[in-house]
LUMMARRO-793234 format. One line per field, with one value per residue: x, z, y of N, C-alpha, C in turn. Coordinates in pm, whole numbers. Each point is the difference from the previous one (the first is absolute). Last residue first. Layout:
<vofis>
n.px X;...
n.pz Z;...
n.py Y;...
ca.px X;...
ca.pz Z;...
ca.py Y;...
c.px X;...
c.pz Z;...
c.py Y;...
</vofis>
This chain:
<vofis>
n.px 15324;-427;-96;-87;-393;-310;233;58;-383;-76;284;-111;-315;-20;99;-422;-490;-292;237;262;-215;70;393;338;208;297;210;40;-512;-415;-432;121;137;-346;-207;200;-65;-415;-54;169;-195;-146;136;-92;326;445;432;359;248;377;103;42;-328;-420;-365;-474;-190;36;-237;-413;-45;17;-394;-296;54;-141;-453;-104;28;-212;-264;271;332;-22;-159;33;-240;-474;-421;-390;16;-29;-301;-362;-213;254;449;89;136;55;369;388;512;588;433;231;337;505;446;505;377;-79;5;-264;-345;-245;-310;-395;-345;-278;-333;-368;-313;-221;-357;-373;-299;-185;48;147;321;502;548;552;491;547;573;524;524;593;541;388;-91;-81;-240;-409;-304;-157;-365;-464;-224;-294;-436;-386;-289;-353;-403;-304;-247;-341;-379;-339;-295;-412;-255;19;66;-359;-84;36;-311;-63;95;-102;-28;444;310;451;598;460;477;556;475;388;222;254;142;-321;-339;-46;-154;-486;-283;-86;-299;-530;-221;-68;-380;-370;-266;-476;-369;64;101;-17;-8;496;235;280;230;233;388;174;307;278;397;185;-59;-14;-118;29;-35;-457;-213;72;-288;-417;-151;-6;-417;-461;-362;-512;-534;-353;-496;-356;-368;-258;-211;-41;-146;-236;-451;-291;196;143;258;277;248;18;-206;195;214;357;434;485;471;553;257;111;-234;-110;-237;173;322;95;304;96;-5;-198;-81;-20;330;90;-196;283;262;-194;-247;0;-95;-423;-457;-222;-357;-29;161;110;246;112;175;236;539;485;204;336;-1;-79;-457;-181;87;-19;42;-62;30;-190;-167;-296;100;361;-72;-196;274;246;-89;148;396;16;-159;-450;-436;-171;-195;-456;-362;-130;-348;-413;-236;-155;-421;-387;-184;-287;-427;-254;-144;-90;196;388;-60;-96;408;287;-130;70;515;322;393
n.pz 7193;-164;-420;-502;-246;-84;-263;-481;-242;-24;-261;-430;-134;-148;-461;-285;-54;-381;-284;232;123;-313;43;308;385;417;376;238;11;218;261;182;-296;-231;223;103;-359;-54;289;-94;-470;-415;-314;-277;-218;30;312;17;197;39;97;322;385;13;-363;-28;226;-175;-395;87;83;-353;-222;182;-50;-395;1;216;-237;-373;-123;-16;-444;-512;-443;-592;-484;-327;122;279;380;-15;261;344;124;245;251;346;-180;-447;-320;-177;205;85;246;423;314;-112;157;38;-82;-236;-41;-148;267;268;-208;-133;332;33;-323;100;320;-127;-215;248;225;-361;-338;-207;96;-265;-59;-29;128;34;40;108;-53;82;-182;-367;-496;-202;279;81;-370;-19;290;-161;-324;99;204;-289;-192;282;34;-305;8;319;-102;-303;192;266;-73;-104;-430;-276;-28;-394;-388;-259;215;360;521;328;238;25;124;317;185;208;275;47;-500;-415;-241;-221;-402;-436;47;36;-309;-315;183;-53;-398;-112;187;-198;-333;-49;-79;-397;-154;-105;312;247;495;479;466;378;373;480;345;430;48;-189;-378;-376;-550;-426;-101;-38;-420;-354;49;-142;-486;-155;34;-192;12;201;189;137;114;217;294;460;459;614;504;357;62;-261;-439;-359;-505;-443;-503;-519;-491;-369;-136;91;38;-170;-146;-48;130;331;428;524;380;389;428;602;481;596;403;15;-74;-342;-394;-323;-410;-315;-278;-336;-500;-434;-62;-149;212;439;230;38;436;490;481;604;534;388;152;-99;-213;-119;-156;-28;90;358;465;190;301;-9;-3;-319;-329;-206;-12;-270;-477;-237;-141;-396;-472;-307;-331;-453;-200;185;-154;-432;-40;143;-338;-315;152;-31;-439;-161;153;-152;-474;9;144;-178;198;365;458;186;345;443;276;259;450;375;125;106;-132
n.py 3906;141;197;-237;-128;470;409;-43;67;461;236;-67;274;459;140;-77;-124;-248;-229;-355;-401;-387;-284;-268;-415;-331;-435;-393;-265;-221;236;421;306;230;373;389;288;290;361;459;139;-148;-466;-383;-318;-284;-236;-398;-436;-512;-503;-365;45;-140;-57;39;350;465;96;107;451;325;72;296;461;186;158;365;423;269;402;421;38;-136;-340;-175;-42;204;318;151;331;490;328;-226;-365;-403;-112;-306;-488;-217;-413;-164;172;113;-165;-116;-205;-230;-365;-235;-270;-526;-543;-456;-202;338;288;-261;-75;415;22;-237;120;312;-181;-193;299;329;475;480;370;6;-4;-35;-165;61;-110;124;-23;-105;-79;-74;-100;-375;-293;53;-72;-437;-118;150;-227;-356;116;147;-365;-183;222;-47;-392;2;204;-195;-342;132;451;416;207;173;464;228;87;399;466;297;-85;-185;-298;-161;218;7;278;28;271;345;155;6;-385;-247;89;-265;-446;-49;22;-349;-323;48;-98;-433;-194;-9;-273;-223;345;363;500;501;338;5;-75;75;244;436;156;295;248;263;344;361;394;310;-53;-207;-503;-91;57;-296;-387;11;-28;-463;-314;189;295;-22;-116;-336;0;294;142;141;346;225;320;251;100;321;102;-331;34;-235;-149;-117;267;-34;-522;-442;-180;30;-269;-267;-412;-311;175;224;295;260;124;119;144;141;248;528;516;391;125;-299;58;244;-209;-313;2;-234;-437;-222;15;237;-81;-466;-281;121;161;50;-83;-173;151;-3;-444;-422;-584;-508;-154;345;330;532;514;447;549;428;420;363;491;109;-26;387;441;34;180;372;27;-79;-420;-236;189;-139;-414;13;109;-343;-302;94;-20;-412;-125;246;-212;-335;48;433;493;270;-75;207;390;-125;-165;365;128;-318;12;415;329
ca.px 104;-26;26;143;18;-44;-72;162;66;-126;7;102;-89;-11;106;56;56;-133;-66;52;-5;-137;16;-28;29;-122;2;117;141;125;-56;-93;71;86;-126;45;93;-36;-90;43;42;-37;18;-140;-144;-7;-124;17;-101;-59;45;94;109;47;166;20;-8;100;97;21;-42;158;84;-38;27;151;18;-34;106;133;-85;-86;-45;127;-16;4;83;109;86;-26;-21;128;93;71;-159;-130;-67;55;-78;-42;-83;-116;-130;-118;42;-65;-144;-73;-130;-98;46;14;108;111;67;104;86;130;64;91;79;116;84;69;100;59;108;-106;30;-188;-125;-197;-120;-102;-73;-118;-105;-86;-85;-143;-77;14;48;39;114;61;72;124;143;54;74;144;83;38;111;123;36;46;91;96;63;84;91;152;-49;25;114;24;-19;147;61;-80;89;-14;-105;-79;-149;-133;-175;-45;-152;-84;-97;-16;-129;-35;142;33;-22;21;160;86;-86;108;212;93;1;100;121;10;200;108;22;-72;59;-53;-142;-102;-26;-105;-12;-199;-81;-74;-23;-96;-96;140;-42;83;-70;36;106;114;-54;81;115;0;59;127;123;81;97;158;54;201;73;79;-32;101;-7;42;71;140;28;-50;60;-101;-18;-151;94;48;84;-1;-7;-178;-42;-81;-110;-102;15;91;-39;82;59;-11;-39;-35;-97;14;148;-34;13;-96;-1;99;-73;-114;105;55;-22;38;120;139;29;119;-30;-102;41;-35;-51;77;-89;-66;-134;-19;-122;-1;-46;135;33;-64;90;-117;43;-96;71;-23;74;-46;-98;54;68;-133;-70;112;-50;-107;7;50;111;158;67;54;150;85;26;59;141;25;37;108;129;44;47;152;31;-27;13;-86;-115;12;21;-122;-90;59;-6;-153;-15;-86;-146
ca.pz -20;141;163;130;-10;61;194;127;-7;63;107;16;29;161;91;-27;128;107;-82;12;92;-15;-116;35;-125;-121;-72;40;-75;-48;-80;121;104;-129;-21;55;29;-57;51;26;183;-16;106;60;-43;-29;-33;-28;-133;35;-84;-67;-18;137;-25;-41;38;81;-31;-23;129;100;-107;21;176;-13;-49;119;88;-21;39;142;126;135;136;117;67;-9;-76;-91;64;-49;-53;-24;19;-56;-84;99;148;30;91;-80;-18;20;-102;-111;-27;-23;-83;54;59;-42;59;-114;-85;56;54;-161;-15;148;7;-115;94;105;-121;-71;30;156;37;-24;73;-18;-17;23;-75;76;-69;28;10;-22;112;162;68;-99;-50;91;18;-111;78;105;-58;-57;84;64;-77;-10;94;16;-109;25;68;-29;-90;63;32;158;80;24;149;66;98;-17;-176;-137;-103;-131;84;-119;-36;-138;14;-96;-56;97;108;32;26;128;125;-38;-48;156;77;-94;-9;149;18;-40;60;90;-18;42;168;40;-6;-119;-12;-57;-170;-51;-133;-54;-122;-90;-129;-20;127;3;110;117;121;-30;2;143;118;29;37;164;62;-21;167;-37;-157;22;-94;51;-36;-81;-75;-57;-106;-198;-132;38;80;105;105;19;124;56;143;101;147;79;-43;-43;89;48;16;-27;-97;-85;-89;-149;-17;-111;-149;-98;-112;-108;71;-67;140;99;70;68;79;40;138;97;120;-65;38;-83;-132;-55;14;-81;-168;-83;-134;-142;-74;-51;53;74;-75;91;-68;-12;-131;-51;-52;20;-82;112;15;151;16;-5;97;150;29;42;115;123;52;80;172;39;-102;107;162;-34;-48;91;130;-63;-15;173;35;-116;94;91;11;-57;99;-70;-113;-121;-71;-75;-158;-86;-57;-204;-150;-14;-101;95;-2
ca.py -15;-57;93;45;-77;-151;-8;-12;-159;-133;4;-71;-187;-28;-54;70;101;91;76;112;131;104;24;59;101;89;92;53;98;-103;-160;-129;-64;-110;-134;-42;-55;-86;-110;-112;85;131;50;86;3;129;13;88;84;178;77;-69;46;-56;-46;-122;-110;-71;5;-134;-138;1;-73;-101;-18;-32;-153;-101;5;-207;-77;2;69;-27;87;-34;4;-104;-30;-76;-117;-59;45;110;135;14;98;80;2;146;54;34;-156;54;117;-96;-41;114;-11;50;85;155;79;109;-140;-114;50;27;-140;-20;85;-88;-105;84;131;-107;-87;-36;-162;-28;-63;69;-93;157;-41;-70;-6;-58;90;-53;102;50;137;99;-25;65;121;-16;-40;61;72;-13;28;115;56;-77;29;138;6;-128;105;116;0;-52;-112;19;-64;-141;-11;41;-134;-119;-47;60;-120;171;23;-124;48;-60;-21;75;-143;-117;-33;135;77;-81;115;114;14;-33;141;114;-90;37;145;40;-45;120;20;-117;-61;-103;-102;-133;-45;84;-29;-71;-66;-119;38;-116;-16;-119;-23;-97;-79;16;41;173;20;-125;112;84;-71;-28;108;92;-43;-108;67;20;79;-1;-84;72;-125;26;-166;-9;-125;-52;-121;-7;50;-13;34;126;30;-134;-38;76;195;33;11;122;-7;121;129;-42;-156;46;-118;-52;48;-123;65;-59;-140;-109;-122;-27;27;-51;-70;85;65;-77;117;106;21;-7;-76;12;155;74;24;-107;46;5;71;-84;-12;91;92;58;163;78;-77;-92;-121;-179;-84;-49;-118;-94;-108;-138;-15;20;-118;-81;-21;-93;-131;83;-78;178;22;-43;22;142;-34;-64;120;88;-27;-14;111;64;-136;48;147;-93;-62;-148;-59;51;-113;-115;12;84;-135;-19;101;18;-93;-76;-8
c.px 125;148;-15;31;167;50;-86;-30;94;14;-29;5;169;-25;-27;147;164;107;-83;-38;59;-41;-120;-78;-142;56;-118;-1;121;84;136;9;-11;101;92;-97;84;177;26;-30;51;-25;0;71;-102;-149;-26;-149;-18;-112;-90;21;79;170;42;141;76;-47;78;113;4;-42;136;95;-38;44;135;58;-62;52;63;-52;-84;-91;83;5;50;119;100;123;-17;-13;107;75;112;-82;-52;-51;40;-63;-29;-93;-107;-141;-145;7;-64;-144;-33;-128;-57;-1;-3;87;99;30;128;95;60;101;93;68;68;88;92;121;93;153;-86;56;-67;-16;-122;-142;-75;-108;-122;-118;-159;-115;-134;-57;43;59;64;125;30;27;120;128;68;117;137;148;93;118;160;72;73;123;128;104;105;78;129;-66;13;87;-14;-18;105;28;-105;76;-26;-102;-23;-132;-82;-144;-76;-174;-115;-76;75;-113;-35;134;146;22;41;186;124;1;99;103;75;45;77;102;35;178;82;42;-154;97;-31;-142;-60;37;-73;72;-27;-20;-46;-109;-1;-95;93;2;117;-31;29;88;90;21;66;182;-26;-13;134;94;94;47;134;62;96;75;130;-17;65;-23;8;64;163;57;-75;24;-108;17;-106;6;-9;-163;-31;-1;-149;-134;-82;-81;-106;5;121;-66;4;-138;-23;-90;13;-106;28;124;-8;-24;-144;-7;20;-54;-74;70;31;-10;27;117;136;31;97;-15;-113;2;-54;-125;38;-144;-81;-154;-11;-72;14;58;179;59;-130;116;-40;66;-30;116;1;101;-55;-134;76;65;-152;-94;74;-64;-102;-5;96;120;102;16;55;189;80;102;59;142;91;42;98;120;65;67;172;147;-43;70;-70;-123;58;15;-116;-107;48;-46;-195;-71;-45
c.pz 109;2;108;76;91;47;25;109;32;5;99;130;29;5;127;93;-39;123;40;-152;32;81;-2;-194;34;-132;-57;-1;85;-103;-28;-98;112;104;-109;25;129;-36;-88;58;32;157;-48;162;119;-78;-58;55;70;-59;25;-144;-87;2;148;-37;-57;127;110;-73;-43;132;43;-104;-40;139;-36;-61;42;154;-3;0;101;35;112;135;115;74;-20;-124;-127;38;-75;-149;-30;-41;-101;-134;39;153;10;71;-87;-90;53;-106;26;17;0;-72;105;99;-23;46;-69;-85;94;53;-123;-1;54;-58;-150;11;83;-68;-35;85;107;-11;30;140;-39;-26;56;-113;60;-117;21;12;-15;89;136;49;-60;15;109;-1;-126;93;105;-44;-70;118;26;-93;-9;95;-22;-73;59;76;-49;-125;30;8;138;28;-26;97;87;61;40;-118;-98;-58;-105;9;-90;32;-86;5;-78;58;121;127;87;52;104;117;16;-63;149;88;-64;15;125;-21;-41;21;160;-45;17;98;74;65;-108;-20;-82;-130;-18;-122;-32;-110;-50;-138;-75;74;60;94;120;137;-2;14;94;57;-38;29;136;14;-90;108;20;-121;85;-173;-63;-82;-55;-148;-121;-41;-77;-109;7;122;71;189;47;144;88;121;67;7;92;-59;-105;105;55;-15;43;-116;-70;-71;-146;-38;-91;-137;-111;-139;-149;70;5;124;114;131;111;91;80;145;148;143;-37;78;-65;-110;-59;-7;-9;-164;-117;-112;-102;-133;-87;141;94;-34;136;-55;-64;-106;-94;-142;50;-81;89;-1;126;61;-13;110;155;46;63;113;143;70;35;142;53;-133;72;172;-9;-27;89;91;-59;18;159;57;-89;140;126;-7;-31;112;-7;-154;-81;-54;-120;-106;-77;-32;-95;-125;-6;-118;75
c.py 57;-39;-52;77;-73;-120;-103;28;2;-59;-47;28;-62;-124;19;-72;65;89;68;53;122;109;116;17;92;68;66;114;25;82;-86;-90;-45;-83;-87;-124;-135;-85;-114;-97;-66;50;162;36;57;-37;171;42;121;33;176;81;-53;117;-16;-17;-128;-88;-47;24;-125;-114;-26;-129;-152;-61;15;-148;-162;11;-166;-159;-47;129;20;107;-28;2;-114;-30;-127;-173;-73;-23;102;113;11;146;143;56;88;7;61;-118;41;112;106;10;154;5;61;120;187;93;37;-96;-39;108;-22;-101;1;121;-50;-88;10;80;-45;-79;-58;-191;-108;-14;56;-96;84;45;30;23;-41;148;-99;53;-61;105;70;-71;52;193;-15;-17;93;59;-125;-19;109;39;-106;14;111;16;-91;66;72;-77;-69;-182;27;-66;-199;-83;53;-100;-179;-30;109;-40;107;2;-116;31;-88;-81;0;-53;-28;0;136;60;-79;102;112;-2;-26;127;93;1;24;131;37;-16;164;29;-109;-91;-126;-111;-66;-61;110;-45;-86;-42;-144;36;-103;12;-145;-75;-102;-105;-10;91;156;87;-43;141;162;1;48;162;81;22;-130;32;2;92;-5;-151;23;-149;49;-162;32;-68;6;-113;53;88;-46;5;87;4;-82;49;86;158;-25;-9;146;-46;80;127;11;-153;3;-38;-80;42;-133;13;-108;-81;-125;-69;11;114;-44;-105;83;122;-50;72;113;17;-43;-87;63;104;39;41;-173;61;11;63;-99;26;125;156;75;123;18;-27;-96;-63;-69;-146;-81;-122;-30;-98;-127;-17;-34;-173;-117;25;-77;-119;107;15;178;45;-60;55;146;-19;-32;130;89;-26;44;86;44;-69;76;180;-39;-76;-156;-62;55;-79;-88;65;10;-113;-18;70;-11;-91;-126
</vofis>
């Protein structure tokens, strides 16, 4: 069925509902190899050496869409140079109430309030371990939402012990502006301190296991300068891997007046493309190269892809737009991004 027609009929349902259902379908197709063919028409070989990561292509799957690690091998068949799950917390958490999850689909977007609902980083770790996959594999870790901001750190450290065997690399989420304070460990202190802890631990477990596994930092938007440039300058101070820019912004620039628009949460798609773009730009003004970024947010063609990687992305993720366009958008962003190649 021509994904325009299953999408009209996906949207007559309840938005969380119908992101269940979609997977669901998906896992029951690559489970009876009906899913390859979409993997023979998305895969492109198009390899970008990042953060010492040999990334088939540069088109990846951004978190949240895969919570738990439950639909790693289905997803896998879409083409994806890389897939990134999670974002897992130390324990179980159900999230906000329902609902949590609105189409704003005169503009292309979604707002989203769900906060980091997971079934807990162990049963991520033993989806991981059950999944075929063998590709490129970020996994998001955060905090739970009763742990308190000044003990966060320790949600991470248990989050980063726990995924580090199994990642190759892993994501520190602090931009979700849906679990309380969260987005305050983007102030520089905090993030100073986090960040330092993060990469202690980080070189004592690449001792451990034998293997280094890169770290990079998932940022907001919704940052002026000043945020960016002392961002930028904990990122080199701490040596961290790579940066992620950007999650999704409290802002309503772009869908004012419409549909859902008034709902609590954070906004992706169409209308974040320019201010996430803009954010990757002084990003890699101000790291000068010295640390990769991921870019992702409100890509919905491949224009808007290949605008992330002018602005300084190594790399794209992919999240909202493949609800509105479905597995031609992966395609899109790979012919864009590697057919000149």
């Amino acid at each position: 069925m021509p994904y325009p027609l299953l999408r009209s009929l996906l949207f007559t349902l309840e938005a969380e509902t119908a992101h269940h259902l979609t997977l669901d379908c998906l896992k029951t197709l690559q489970r009876f190899g009906l899913a390859g063919a979409m993997a023979a028409r998305s895969a492109i070989a198009c390899e970008r050496k990042v953060m010492g990561i040999a990334f088939p292509n540069p088109v990846g799957l951004a978190a949240g869409l895969d919570k738990n690690g439950d639909y790693i091998d289905a997803l896998a068949a879409l083409g994806f140079g890389f897939i990134e799950i999670g974002t897992a917390t130390p324990r179980p958490q159900p999230g906000n109430p329902r609902p949590r999850l609105f189409r704003v689909c005169a503009a292309n977007a979604i707002i989203n309030r769900m906060g980091f609902n997971n079934d807990g980083v162990d049963r991520l770790i033993a989806n991981v371990q059950r999944a075929s996959y063998r590709g490129v594999l970020g996994i998001n870790i955060g905090k739970n939402f009763d742990t308190p901001i000044e003990r966060a750190t320790e949600d991470y450290l248990h989050c980063l012990r726990k995924v580090y065997p199994l990642a190759s690399y892993v994501a520190v989420n602090v931009s979700s502006p849906n679990t309380k304070n969260l987005r305050q460990l983007q102030e520089s202190a905090e993030l100073d301190n986090l960040l330092g802890a993060l990469k202690t631990e980080q070189l004592k477990l690449a001792d451990r296991h034998g293997k280094y596994v890169p770290l990079a930092l998932k940022i907001a938007p919704d940052l002026d300068d000043v945020q960016v440039r002392e961002i930028a300058g904990l990122l080199r101070k701490h040596a961290i891997d790579g940066v992620i820019a950007t999650n999704t912004t409290v802002t309503r620039d772009g869908v004012a007046g419409m549909g859902n628009a008034e709902q609590t949460g954070g906004l992706s798609g169409a209308p974040l493309t320019q201010r996430s773009t803009g954010i990757v730009r002084q990003l890699d003004q101000e790291l000068a190269g010295s640390v990769p970024i991921i870019g992702v947010g409100g890509i919905v063609n491949g224009d808007d892809a290949v605008q992330k990687i002018t602005a300084g992305a190594s790399l794209v993720q992919l999240y909202t737009g493949l609800v509105y366009r479905g597995p031609a958008l992966v395609r899109e962003c790979l012919a864009a991004l590697c057919d000149s190649q």
